[in-house]
C-alpha positions as CSV (number, residue, x, y, z in Angstrom):
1,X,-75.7,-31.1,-84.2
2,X,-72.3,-30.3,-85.7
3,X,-70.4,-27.5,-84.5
4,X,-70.5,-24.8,-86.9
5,X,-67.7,-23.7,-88.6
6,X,-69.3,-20.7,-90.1
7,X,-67.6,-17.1,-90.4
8,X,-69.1,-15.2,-86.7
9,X,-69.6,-11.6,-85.5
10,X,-65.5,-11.8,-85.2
11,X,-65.4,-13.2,-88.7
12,X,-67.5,-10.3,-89.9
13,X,-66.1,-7.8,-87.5
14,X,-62.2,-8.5,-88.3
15,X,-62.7,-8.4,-92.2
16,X,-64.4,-4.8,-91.8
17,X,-61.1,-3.4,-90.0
18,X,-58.9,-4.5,-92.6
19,X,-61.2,-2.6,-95.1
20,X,-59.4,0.6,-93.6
21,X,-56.0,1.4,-95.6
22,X,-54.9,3.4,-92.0
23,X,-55.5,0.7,-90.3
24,X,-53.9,-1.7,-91.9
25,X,-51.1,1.0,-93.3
26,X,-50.3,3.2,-90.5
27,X,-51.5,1.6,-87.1
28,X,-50.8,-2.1,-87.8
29,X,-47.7,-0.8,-89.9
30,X,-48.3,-3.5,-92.6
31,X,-45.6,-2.4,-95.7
32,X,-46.4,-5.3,-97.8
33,X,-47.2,-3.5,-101.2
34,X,-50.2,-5.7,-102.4
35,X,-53.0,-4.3,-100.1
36,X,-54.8,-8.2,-100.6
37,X,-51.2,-9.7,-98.9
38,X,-51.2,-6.2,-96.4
39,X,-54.7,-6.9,-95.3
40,X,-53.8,-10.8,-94.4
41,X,-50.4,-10.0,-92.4
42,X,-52.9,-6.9,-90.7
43,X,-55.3,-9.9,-89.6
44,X,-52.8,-11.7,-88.2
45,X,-53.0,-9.2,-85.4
46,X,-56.5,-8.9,-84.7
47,X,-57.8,-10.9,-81.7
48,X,-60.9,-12.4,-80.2
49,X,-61.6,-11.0,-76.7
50,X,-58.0,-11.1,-75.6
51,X,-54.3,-11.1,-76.6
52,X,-51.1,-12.9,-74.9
53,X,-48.5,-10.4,-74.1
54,X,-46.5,-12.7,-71.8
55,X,-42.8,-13.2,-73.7
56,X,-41.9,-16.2,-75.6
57,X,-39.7,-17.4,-73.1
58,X,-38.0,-19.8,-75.7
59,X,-36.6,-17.3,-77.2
60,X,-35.3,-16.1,-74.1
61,X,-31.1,-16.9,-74.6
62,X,-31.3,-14.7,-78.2
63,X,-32.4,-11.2,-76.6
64,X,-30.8,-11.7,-72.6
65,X,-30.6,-10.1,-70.5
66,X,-33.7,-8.4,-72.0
67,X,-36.7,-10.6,-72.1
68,X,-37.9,-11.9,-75.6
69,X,-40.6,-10.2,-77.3
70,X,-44.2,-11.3,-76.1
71,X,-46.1,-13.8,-78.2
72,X,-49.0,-10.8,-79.3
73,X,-47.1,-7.4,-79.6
74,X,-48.4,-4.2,-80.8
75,X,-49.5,-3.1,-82.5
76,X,-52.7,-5.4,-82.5
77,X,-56.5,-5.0,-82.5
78,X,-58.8,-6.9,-80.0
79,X,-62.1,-7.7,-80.8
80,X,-64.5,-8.1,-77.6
81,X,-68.0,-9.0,-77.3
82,X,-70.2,-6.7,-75.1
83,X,-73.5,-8.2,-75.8
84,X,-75.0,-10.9,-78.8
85,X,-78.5,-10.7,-78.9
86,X,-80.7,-13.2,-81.4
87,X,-84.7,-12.4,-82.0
88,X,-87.3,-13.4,-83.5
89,X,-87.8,-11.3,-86.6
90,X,-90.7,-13.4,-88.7
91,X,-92.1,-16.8,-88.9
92,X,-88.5,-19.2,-88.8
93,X,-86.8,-15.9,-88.6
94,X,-84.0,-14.7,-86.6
95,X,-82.2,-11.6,-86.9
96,X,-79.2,-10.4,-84.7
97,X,-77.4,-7.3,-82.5
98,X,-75.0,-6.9,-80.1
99,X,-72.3,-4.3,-79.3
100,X,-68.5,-4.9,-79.5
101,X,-65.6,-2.9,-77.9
102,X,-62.6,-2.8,-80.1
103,X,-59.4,-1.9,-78.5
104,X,-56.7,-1.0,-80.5
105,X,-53.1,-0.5,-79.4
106,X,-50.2,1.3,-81.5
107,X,-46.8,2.0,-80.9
108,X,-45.5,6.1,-81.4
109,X,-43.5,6.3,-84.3
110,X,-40.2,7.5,-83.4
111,X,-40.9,11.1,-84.0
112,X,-42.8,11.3,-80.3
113,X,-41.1,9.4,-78.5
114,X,-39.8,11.2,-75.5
115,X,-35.6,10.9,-75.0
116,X,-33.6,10.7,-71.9
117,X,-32.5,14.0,-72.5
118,X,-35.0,15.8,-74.0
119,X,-36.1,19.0,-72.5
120,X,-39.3,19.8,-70.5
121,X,-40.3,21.9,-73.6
122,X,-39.2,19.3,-76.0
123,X,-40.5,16.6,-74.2
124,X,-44.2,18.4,-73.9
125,X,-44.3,19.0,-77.6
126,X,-43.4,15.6,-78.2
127,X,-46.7,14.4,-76.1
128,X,-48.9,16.7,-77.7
129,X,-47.6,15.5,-81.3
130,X,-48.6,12.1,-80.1
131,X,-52.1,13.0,-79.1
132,X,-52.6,15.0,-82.3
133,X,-51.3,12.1,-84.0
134,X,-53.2,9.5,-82.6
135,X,-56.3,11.3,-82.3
136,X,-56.6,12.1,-85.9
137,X,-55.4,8.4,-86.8
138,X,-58.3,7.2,-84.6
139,X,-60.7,9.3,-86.4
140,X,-59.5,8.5,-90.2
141,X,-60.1,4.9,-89.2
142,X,-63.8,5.2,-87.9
143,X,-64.3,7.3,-91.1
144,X,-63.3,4.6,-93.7
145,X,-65.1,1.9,-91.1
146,X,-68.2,4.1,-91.3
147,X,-67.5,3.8,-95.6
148,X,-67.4,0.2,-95.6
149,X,-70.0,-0.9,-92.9
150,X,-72.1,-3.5,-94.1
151,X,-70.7,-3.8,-97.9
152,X,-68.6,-6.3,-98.4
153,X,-65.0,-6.8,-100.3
154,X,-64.8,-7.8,-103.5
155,X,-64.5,-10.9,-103.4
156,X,-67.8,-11.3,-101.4
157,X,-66.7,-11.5,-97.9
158,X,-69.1,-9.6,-95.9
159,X,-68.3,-7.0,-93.2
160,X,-69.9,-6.3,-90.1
161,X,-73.1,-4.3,-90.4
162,X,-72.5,-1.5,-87.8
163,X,-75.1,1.3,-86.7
164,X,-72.9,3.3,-84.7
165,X,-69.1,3.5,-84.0
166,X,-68.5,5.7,-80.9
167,X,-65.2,6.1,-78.5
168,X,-65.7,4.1,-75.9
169,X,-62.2,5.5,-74.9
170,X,-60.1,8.7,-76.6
171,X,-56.7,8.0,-77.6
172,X,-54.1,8.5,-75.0
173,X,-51.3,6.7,-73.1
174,X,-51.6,3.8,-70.5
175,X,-51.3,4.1,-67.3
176,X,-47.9,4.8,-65.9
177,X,-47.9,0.9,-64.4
178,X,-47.2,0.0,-67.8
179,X,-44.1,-1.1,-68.4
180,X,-43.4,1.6,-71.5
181,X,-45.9,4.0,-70.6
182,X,-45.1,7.0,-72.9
183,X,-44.3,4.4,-76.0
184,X,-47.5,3.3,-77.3
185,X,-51.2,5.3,-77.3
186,X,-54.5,3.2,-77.3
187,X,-58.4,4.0,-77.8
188,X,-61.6,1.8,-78.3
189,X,-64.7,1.8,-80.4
190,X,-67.7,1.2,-79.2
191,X,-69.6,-0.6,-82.3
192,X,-73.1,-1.5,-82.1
193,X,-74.1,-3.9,-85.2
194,X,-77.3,-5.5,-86.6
């Protein structure tokens, strides 16, 4: 048997997200003005079960002494299968389910990033504008996935078929082991599909 070479779950599950204008507009950032060319470069930076944030070390002598920029940087959207299941729905029959995490990561536009010499008070407000901010940006995005589930675009391409789209995790900032911990807020869906 030939490997197939058919669109999968990914496929399905990637071509729903850029169905959202905030995603593709103000988490991946995407200013292209044709939303069919915005929706491609958005793509671009959705991945299958993993991303690779080491830097691109050949690239290493333009930014020194800093280190280069990784090969996947954020903002980005990763795509990661919890569970696939095929059954037996009628005589030569299948029909599929599963569950799918998707993590997405976003840097803080510049308004909330906190400043060397910001003030406690300053620096607090700032935090809380982030939350806000990524909190309702996490909620416009389920609500336009939740508008296009199981449609398709125009041209045909189909979208994932999801029954429910919960937070598996509420926006908020990474641990402070990251690197730039208060530059960059992340959540996750929880998607289950059929």
């Amino acid at each position: 048997m030939t490997i197939s070479t058919e669109p999968s779950t990914f496929e399905f599950a990637r071509d729903w997200l850029v169905s959202s204008e905030a995603l593709v507009r103000d988490l991946m950032g995407i200013t292209v003005p044709d939303l069919d060319g915005a929706r491609d470069a958005a793509r671009a930076r959705i991945h299958r079960e993993e991303i690779e944030d080491a830097p691109e070390v050949e690239e290493a002598g333009e930014t020194a002494p800093d280190l280069p920029p990784p090969v996947d940087d954020r903002p980005w959207a990763i795509i990661g299968t919890r569970s696939d299941t095929r059954r037996r729905v009628g005589t030569q029959t299948w029909g599929g389910e599963g569950e799918l995490v998707i993590q997405l990561e976003v840097p803080l536009p510049a308004d909330y990033i906190v400043g060397p010499d910001d003030t406690t008070s300053i620096k607090v407000e700032k935090l809380k504008g982030a939350r806000l901010w990524a909190r309702r940006l996490a909620e416009t995005i389920r609500d336009e996935l939740r508008a296009t589930s199981g449609a398709g675009a125009v041209d045909g391409t189909p979208y994932l078929n999801a029954t429910d789209i919960d937070f598996e995790q509420t926006p908020n900032f990474p641990e402070d082991s990251d690197a730039d911990p208060l530059g960059w807020m992340g959540w996750a869906y929880l998607v289950r599909w059929n």
